[in-house]
C-alpha positions as CSV (number, residue, x, y, z in Angstrom):
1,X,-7.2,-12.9,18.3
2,X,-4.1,-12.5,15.9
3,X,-5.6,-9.4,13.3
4,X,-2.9,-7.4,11.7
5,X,-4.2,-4.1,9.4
6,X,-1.5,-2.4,7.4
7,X,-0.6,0.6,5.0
8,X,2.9,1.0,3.1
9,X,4.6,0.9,-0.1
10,X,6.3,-2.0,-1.5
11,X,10.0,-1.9,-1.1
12,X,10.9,-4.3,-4.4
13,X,8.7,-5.1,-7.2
14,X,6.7,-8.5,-6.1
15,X,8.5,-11.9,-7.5
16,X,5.9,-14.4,-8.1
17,X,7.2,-18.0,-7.3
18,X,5.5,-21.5,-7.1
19,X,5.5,-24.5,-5.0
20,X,6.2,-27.9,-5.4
21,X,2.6,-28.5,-5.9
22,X,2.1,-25.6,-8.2
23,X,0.7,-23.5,-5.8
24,X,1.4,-19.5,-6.3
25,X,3.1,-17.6,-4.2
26,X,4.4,-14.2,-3.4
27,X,7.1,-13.0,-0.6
28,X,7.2,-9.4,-0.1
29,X,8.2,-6.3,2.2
30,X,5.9,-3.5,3.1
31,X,7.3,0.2,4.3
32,X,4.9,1.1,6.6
33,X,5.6,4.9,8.4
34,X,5.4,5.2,12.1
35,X,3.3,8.4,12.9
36,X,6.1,10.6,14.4
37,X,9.4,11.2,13.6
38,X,12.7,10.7,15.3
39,X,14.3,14.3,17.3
40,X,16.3,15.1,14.1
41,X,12.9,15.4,12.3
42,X,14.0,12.4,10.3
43,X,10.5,10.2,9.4
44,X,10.8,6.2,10.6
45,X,9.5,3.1,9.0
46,X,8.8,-0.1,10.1
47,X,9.3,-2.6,7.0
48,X,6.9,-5.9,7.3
49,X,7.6,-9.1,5.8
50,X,4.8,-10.8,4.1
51,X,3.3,-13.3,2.3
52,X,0.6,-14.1,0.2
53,X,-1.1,-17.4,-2.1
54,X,-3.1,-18.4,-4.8
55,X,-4.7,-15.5,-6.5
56,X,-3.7,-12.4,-4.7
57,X,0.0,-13.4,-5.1
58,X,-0.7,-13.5,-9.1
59,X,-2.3,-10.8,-9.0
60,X,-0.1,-8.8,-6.4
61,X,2.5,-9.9,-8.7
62,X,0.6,-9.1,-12.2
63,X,-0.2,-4.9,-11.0
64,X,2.0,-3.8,-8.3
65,X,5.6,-2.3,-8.6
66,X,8.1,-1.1,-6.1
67,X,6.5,1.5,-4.6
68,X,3.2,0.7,-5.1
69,X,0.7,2.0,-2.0
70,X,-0.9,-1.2,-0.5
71,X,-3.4,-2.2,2.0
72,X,-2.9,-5.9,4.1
73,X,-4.7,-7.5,6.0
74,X,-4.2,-10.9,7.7
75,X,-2.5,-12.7,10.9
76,X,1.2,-12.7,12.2
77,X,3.1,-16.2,11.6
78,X,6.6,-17.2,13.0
79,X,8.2,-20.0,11.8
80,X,11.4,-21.4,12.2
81,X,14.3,-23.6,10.1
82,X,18.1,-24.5,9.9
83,X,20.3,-23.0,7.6
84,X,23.0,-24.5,5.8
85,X,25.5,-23.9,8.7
86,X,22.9,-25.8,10.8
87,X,22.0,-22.4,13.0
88,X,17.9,-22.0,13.7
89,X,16.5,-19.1,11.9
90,X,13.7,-17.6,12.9
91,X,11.0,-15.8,10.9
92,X,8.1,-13.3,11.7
93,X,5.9,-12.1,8.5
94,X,2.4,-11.6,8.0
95,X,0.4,-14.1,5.9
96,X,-2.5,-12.1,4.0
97,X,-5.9,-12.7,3.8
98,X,-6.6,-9.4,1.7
99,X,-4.9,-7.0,-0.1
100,X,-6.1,-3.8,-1.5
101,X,-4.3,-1.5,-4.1
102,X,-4.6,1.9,-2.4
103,X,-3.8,3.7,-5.9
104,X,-5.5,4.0,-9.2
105,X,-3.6,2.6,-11.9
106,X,-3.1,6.3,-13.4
107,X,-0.5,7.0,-10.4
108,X,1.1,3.7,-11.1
109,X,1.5,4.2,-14.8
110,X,2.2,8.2,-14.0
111,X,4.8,7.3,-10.9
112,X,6.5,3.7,-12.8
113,X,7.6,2.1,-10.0
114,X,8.9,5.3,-8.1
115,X,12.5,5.2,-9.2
116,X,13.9,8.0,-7.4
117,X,11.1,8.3,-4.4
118,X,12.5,6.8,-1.2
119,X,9.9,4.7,1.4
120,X,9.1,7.7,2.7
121,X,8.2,9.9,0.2
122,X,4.5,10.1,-0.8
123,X,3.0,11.3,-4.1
124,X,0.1,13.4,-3.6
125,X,-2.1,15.6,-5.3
126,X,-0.1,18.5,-4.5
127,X,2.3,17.5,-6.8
128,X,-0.2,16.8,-9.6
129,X,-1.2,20.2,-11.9
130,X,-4.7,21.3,-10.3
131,X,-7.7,21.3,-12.4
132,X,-9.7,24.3,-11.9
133,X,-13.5,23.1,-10.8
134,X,-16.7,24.5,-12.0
135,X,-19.4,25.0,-9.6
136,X,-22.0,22.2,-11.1
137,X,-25.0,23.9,-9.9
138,X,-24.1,27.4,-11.0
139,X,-26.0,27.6,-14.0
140,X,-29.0,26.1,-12.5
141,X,-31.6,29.3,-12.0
142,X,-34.0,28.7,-9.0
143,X,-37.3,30.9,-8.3
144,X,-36.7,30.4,-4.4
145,X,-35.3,33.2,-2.4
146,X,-32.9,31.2,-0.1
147,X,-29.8,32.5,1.1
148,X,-26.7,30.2,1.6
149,X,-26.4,30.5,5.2
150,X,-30.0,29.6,5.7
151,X,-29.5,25.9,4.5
152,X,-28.1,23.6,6.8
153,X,-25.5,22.1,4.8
């Protein structure tokens, strides 16, 4: 079985590129955080090379930025070839079956394409003004006489 999941921001805005037989396609790098962080506290990242055709390289291409939070899914290629001083390279990248924008376009049109955040700096919604919410079942009067703690959720 050869499944790969992942999470990250792209590292470069996607460059959209065709082959000889017109086919669309897109190479690009995710920054994908490892859960811990080294002993200086410093947090690590793993960056993934990928690739994707046809459609979701357009449209990888057509909405996401540098980065932009992304989902992958797909299977783990090598390949190999000779440069032009004749020595083998070889290449590991994931070839994607799916991709999901993790982000709704508000963040990317209120974040650009994250000029001054690093790979491992996060937007969240602690950084975003809080709305205040209003209870939507406040004015709603009921003629039961049920306490909170009685129901079960």
């Amino acid at each position: 079985m050869n499944r790969v999941i992942l999470v990250g921001r792209l590292t470069r805005d996607p460059e959209l590129r065709y082959t000889a037989n017109d086919i669309p396609v897109v190479q690009f790098t995710v920054a994908v955080n490892r859960p811990y962080q080294s002993r200086t506290g410093e947090r690590q990242a793993d960056f993934i090379n990928c690739v994707a055709w046809r459609n979701q390289a357009e449209n990888l291409a057509r909405y996401m930025r540098k980065g932009s939070l992304i989902g992958v899914e797909g299977m783990i290629q090598t390949r190999s070839y000779d440069d032009q001083n004749g020595v083998r390279r070889f290449i590991t990248e994931v070839v994607c079956d799916n991709i999901q924008f993790l982000e709704p376009k508000s963040a990317r049109q209120e974040y650009g394409s994250y000029p001054n955040v690093n790979q491992y700096d996060i937007p969240s919604q602690r950084e975003k003004p809080r709305e205040e919410h209003k209870d939507p079942f406040e004015d709603i009067e009921s003629h039961f006489d049920v306490s909170n703690d009685d129901l079960p959720f």
